[in-house]
Backbone as a ProteinNet text record, in pm:
[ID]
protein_1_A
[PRIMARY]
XXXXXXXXXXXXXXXXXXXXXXXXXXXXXXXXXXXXXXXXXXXXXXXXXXXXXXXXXXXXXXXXXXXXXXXXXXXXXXXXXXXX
[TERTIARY]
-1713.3	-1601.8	-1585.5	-1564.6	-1538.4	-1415.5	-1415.9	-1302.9	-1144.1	-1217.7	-1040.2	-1015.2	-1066.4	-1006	-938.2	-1030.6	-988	-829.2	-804.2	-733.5	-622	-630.6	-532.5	-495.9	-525.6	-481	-410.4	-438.2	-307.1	-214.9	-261.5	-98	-31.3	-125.7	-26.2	35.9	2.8	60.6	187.1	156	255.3	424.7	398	464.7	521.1	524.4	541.8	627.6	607.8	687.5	771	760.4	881.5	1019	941.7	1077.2	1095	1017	1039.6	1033	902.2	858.4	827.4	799.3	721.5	590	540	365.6	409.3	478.6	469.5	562.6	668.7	632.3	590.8	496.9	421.9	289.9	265.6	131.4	206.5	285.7	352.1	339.6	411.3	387.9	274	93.1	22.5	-43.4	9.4	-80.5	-206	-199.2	-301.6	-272.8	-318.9	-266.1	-207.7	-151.4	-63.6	-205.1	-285.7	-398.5	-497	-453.7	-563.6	-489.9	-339.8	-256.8	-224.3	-295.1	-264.6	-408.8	-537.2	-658.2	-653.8	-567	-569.3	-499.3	-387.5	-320.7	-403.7	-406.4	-446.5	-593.6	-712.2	-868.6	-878	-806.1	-901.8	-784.7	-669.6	-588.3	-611.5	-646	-678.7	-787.2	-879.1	-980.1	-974.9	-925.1	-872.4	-778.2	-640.3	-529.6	-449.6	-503.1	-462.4	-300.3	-284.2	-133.1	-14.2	-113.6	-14.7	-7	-86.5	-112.3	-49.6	2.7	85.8	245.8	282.4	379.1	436.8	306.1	314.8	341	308.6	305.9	475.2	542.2	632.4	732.2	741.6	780.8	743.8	652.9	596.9	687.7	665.3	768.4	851.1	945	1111.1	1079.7	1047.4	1034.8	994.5	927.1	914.5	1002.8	1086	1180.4	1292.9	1318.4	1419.1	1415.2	1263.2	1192.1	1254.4	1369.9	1412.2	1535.4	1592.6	1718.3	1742.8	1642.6	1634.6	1651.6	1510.4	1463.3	1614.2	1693.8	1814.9	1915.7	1920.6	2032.3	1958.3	1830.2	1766.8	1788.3	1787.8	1823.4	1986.3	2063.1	2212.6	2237.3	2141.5	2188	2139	2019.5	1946.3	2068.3	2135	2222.4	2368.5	2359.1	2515.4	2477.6	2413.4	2391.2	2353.6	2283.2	2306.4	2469.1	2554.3	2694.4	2770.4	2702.6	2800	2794
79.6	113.8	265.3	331.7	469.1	491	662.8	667.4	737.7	698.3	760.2	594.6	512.3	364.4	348.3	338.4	348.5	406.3	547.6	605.4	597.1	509.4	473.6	318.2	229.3	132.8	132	246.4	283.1	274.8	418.3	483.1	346.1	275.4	141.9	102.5	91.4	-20.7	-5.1	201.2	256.8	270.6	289.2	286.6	151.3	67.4	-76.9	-61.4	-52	-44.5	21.1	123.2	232.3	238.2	193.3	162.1	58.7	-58.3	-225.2	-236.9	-177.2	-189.6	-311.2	-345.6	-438.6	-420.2	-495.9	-480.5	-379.7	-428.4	-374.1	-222.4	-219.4	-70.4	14.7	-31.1	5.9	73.6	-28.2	11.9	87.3	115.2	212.5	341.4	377.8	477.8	519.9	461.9	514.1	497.5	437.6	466.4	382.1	231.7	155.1	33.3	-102	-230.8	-254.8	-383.1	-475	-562.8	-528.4	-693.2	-573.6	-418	-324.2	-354.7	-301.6	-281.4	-444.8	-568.9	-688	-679.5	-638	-632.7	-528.6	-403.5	-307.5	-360.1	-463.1	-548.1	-613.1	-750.1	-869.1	-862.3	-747.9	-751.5	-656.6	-537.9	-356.6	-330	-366.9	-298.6	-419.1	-519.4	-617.1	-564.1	-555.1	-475	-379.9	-283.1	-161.2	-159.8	-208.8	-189.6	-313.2	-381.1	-577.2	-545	-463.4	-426.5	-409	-301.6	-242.4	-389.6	-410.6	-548.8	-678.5	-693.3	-762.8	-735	-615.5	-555.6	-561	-532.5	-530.1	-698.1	-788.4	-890.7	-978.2	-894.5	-940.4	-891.9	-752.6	-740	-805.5	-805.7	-865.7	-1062.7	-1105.3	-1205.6	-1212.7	-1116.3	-1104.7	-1068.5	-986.7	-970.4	-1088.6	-1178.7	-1302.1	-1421.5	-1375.1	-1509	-1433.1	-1327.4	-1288.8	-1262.5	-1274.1	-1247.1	-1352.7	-1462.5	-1536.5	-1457.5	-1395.6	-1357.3	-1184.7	-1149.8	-1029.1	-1008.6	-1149.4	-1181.1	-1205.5	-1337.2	-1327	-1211.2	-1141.6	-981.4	-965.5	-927.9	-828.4	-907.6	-1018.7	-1131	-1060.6	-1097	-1092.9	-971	-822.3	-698.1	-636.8	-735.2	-761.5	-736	-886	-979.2	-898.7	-847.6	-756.3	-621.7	-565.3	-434.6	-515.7	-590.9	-683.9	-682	-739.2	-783.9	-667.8	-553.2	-425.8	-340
494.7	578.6	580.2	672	699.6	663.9	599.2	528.2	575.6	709.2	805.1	830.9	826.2	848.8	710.1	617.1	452.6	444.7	506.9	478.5	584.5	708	779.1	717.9	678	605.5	483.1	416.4	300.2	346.7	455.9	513.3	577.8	631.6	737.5	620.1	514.9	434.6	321.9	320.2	274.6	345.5	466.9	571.7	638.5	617.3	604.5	470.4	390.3	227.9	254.2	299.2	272.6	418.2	506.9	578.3	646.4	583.1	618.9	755.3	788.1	961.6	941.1	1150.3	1144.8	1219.4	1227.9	1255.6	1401.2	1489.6	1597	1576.8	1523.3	1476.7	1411.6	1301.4	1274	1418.2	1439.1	1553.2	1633.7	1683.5	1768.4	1719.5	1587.1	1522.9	1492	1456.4	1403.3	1555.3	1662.3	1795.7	1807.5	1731	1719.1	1821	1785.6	1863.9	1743	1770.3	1624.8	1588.4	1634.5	1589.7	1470.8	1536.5	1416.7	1274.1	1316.9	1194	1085	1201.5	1090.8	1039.6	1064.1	1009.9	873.5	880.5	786.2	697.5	695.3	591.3	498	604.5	559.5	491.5	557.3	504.1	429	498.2	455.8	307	332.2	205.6	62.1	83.4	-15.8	-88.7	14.7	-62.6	-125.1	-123	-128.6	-254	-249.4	-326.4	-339	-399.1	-383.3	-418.5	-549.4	-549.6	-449.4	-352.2	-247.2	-116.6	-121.8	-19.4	-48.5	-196.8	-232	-164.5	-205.9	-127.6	-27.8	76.1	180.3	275.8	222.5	257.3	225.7	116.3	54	200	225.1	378.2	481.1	514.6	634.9	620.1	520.2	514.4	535.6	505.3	555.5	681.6	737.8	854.2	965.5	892	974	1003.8	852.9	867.4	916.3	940.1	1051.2	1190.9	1193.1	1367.1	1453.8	1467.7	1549.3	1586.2	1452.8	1436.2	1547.3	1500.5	1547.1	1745.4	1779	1904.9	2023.5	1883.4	1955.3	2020.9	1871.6	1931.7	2028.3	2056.1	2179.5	2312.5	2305.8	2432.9	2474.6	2377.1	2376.3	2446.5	2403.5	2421	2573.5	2606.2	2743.2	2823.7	2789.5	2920.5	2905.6	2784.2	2843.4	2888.7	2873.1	2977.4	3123.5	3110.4	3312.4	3353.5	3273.6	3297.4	3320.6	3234.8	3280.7	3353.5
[MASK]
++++++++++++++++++++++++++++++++++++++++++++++++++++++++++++++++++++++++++++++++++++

């Protein structure tokens, strides 16, 4: 593996830890897709730093089990800027 991929999969994974992104902002911020930044998780940082990838997954969980919750506000916040 080349070591600017190496070294963008830390950072994804550091950055995920530290301000409880989610995949998609994550990939926004480092200017990737969300399908690079779930490959730098789930394959490249395991390999890499099984520690930090533990971590990282411990977020990515919460983040999933609130992804209905979240989906809702943005619906809600849609339909009242329509109404106003």
């Amino acid at each position: 593996m080349k070591s600017y991929i190496e070294d963008r999969a830390v950072n994804v994974a550091e950055y995920i830890i530290s301000h409880k992104a989610t995949v998609r902002q994550t990939a926004k911020k480092f200017g990737v897709s969300k399908s690079t930044v779930h490959k730098d998780i789930t394959d490249r940082v395991e390999k890499l730093n099984p520690r930090l990838a533990k971590e990282v997954r411990k977020v990515l969980e919460v983040n999933k089990s609130e992804r209905h919750i979240r989906g809702g506000m943005a619906t809600k916040a849609k339909y009242m800027k329509l109404n106003n």
